[in-house]
C-alpha positions as CSV (number, residue, x, y, z in Angstrom):
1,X,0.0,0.0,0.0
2,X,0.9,3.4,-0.8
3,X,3.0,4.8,2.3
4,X,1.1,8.3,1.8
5,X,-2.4,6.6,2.3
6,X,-1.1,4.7,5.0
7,X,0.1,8.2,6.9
8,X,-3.0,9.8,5.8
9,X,-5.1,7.1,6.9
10,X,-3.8,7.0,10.1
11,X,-3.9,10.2,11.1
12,X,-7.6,10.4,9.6
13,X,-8.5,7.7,12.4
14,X,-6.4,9.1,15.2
15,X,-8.3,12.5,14.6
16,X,-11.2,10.7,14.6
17,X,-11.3,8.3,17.3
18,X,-10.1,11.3,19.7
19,X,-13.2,13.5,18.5
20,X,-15.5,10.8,19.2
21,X,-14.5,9.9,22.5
22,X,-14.2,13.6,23.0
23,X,-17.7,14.2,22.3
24,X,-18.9,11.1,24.3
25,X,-16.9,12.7,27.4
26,X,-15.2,9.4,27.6
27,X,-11.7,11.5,27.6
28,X,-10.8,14.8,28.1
29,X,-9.0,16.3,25.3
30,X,-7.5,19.6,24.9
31,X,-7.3,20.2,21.4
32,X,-5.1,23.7,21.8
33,X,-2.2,21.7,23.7
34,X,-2.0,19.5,20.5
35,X,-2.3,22.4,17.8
36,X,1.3,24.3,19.8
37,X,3.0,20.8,18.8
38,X,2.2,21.2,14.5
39,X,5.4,21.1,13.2
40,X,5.5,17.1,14.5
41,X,3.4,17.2,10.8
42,X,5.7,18.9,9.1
43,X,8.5,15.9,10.2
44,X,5.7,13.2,9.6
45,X,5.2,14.9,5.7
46,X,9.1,15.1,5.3
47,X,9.8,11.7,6.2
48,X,7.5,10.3,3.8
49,X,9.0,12.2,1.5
50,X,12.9,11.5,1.9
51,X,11.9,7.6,2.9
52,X,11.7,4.8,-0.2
53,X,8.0,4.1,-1.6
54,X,8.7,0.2,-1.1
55,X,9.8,-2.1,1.5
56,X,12.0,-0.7,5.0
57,X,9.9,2.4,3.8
58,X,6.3,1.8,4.6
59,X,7.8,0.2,7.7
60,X,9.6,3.7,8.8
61,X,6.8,5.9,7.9
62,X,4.3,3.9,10.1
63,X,6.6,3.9,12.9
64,X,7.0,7.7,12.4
65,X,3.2,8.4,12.1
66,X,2.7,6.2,15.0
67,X,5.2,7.5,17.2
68,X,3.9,11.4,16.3
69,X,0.4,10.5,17.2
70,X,1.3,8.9,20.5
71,X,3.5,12.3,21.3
72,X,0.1,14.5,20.3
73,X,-2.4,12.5,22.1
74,X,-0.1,12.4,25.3
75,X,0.2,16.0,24.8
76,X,-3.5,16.5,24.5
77,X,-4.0,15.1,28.2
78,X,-2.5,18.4,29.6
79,X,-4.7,21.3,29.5
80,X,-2.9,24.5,28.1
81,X,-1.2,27.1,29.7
82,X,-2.5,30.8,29.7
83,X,-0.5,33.0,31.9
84,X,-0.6,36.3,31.6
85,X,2.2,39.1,32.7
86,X,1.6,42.8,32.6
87,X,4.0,45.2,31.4
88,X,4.0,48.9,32.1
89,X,6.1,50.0,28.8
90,X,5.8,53.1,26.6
91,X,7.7,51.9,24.0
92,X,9.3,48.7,22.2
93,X,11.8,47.5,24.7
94,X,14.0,44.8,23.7
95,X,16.0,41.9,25.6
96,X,19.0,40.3,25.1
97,X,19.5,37.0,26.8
98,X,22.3,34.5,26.3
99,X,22.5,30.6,28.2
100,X,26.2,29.8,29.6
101,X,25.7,26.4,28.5
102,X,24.5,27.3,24.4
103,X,25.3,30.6,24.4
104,X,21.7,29.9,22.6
105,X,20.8,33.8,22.5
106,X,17.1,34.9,22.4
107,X,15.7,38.2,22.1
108,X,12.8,39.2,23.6
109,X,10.4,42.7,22.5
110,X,8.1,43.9,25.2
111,X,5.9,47.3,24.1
112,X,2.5,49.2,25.0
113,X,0.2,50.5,22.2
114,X,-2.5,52.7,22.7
115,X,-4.7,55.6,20.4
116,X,-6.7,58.2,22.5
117,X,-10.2,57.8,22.5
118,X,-12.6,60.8,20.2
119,X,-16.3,61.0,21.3
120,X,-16.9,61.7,17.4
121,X,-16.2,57.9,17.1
122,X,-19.2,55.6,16.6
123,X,-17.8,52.9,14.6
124,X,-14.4,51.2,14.8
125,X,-13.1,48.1,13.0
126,X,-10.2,46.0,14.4
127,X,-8.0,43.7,12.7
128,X,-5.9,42.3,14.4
129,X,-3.0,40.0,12.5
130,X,-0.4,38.0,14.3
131,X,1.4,34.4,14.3
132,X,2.3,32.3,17.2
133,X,0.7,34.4,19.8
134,X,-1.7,34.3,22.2
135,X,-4.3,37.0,22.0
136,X,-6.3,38.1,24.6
137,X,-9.5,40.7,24.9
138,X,-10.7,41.7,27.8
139,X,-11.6,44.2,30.3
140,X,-12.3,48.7,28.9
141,X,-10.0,51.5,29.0
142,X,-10.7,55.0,28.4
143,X,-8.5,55.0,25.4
144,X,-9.8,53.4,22.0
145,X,-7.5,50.9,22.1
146,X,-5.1,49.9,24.4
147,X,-2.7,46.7,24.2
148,X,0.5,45.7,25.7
149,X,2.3,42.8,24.1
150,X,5.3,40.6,24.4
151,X,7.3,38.7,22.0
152,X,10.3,36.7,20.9
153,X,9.4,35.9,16.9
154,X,8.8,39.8,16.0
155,X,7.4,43.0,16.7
156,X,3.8,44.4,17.0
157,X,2.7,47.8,15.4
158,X,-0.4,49.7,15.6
159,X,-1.3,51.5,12.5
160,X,-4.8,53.9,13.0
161,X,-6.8,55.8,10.4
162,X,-9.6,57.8,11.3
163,X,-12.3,59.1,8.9
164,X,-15.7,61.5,10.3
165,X,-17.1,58.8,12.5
166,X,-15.2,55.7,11.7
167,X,-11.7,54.5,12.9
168,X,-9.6,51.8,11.3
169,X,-7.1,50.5,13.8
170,X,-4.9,47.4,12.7
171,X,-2.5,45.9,15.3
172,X,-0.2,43.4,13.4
173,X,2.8,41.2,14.4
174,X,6.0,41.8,11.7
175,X,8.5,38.4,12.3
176,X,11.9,39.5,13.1
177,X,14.9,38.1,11.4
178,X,16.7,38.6,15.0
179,X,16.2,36.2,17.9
180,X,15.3,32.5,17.5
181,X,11.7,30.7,16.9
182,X,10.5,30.3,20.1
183,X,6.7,29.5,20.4
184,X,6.2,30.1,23.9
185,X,2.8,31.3,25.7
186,X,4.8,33.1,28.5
187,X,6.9,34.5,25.7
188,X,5.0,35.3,23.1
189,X,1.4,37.6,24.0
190,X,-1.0,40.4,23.6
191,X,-3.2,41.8,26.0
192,X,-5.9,44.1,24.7
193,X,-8.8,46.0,25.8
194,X,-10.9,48.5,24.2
195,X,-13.4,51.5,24.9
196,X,-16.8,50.8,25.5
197,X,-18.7,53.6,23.4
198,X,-18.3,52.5,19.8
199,X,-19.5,49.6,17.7
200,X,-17.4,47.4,17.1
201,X,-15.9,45.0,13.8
202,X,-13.4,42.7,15.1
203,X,-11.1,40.7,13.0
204,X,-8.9,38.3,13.8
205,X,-5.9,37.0,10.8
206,X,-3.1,33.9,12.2
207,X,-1.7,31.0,12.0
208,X,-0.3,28.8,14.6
209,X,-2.1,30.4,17.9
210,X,-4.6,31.0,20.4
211,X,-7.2,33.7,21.3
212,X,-9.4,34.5,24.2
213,X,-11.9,37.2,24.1
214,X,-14.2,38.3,26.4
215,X,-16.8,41.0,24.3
216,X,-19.5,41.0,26.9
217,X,-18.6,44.7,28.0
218,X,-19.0,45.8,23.9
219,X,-21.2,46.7,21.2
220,X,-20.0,43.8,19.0
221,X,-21.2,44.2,15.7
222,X,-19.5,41.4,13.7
223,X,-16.6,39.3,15.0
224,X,-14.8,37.4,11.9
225,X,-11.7,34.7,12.5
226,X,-9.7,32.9,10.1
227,X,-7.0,30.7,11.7
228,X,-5.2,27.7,10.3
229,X,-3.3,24.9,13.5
230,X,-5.1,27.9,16.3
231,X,-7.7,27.8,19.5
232,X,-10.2,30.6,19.4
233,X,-12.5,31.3,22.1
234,X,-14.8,34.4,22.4
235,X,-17.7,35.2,24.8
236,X,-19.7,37.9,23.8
237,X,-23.1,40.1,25.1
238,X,-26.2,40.5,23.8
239,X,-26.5,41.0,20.1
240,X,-27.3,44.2,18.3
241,X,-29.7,43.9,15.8
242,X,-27.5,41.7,13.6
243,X,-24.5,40.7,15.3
244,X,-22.2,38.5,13.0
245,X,-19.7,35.7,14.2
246,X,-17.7,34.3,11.7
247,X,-14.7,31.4,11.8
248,X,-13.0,29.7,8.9
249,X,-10.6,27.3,10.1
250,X,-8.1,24.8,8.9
251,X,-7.2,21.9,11.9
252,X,-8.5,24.6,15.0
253,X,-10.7,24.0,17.8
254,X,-13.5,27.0,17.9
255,X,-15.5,27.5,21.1
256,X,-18.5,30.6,20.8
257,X,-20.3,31.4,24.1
258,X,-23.5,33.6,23.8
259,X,-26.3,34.7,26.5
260,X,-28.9,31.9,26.6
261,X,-31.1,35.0,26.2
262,X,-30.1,35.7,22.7
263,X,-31.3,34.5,19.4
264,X,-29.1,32.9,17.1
265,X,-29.1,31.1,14.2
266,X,-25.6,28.5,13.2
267,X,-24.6,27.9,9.5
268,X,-21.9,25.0,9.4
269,X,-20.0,24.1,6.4
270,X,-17.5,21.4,7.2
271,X,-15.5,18.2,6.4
272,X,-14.4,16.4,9.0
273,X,-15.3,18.8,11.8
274,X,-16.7,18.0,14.9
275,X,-20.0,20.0,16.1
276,X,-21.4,20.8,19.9
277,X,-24.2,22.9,19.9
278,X,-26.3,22.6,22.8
279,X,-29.5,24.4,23.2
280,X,-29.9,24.8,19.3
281,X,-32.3,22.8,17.2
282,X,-31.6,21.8,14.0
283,X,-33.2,22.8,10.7
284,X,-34.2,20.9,7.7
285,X,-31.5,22.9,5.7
286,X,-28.7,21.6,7.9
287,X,-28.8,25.1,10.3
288,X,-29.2,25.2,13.8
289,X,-31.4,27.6,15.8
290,X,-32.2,28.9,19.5
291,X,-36.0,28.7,19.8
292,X,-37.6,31.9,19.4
293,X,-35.1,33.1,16.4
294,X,-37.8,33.6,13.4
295,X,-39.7,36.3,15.7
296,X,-36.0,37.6,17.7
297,X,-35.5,41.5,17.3
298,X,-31.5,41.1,17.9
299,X,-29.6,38.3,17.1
300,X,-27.0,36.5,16.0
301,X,-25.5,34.4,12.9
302,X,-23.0,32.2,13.1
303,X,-21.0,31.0,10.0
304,X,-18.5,28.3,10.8
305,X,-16.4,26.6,8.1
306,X,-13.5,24.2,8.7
307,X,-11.9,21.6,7.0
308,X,-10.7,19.4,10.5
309,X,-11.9,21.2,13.5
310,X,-13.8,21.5,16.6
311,X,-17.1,24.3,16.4
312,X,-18.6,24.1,19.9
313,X,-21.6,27.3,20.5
314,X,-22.5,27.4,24.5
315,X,-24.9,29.6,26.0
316,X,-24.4,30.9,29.2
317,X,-27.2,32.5,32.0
């Protein structure tokens, strides 16, 4: 048998079997521990590649799929870190540190961004574009946007364009040549919290990450996220009239949480994905909605789309 099918095939039922007894609560699996570990792929896909197509080789590349899946599911069985450290900076500050054993040397940039808040503002849309980081929303501030961030792969930049009523504010993550790739939660961060007053459109662009945002305290009027190995988790208030959630995924684990008081209507489009949607009933043309939604004043849509993912909506009292 083809050694590629064989690879394929086995990660298709290792995927599988862990969503299943995942959704049957017979384990406990935390998907965002596995999704830190993806470059075990990228050694799975090159050794298929540099192996022969007959013989010792189909041997090799089972043992190497095997042995990769065993690492990922142990790693699944420890939930993921999320510690957060807060920085008082004004400025990019950066950190030189060096082992006496490697003289390994990594470089660490530490900054604060901020843009003062204009009562003319009624609208603001946030995009927000980063690699290996965690991102985090949460709490107000009296500024428009306030966000103090960490890293050891590159630097952040705020960029802010303001038109009448409107402001454009993209915070984005550049890699840096200096320093060396070091993935690293307590390492690698962004704290952000924003100003109450304005409507917001939230955007979120990466790769390889994680994001936590709590929107309860904001006008959320669409929230979109496209993420390919990531964890994405986002709590938000009541809707406005039509408050948008959207998530296109690659291999990510999505988690929505929404008042149980809200309206809200699910639109899945999926391959493999898994799907917990408590509370929701579903509709002859594959949608899911909270009862009440045809006759709802405010509410929400939620448009998930993933190729092998996890799309869990909660509601919460």
């Amino acid at each position: 048998m083809n050694k590629e099918k064989l690879s394929w095939g086995l990660i298709l039922l290792f995927v599988g079997g862990v969503l299943l007894l995942d959704n049957l609560d017979v384990i406990n699996f935390y998907w965002r521990s596995v999704f830190s570990m993806w470059p075990v792929i990228l050694i799975v896909i090159g050794v298929n590649l540099l192996v022969p197509r007959r013989g010792i080789g189909n041997a090799v590349s089972i043992v190497v799929t095997l042995a990769a899946l065993a690492f990922l599911a142990y790693r699944g069985t420890f939930p993921p870190r999320s510690n957060w450290w807060v920085f008082n900076n004004k400025s990019w500050d950066t950190e030189r540190r060096f082992s006496d054993d490697n003289e390994k040397r990594t470089e660490k940039s530490s900054g604060t961004f901020s843009h003062e808040y204009d009562s003319s503002i009624t609208t603001a849309h946030l995009h927000i574009k980063g690699g290996a980081v965690e991102y985090e929303i949460e709490g107000h501030t009296d500024k428009l946007f306030n966000a103090e961030a960490t890293s050891t792969i590159g630097l952040h930049h705020l960029e802010t364009t303001t038109t009448g009523s409107n402001a454009d504010l993209t915070f984005r993550m550049r890699d840096s040549k200096k320093g060396n790739w070091n993935v690293n939660g307590d390492e690698n961060w962004a704290k952000i919290s924003l100003n109450q007053n304005p409507t917001w459109h939230i955007s979120l662009d990466m790769g390889a990450g994680s994001a936590e945002f709590d929107l309860t305290e904001y006008k959320v009027a669409s929230l979109h996220f496209n993420g390919g190995a990531a964890s994405f988790e986002a709590k938000l208030g009541m809707p406005l009239e039509e408050t948008t959630i959207t998530a296109e995924s690659g291999v990510a684990s999505v988690e929505i949480e929404i008042p149980r008081a809200a309206a809200c209507k699910i639109i899945v489009k999926s391959g493999l994905s898994s799907k917990d949607f408590p509370g929701f009933t579903k509709q002859s043309d594959g949608s899911y909605i909270t009862d009440g939604y045809e006759n709802a004043g405010n509410r929400f849509t939620v448009n998930l789309q993933g190729g092998l993912s996890s799309f869990t909506v909660k509601r919460y009292d």
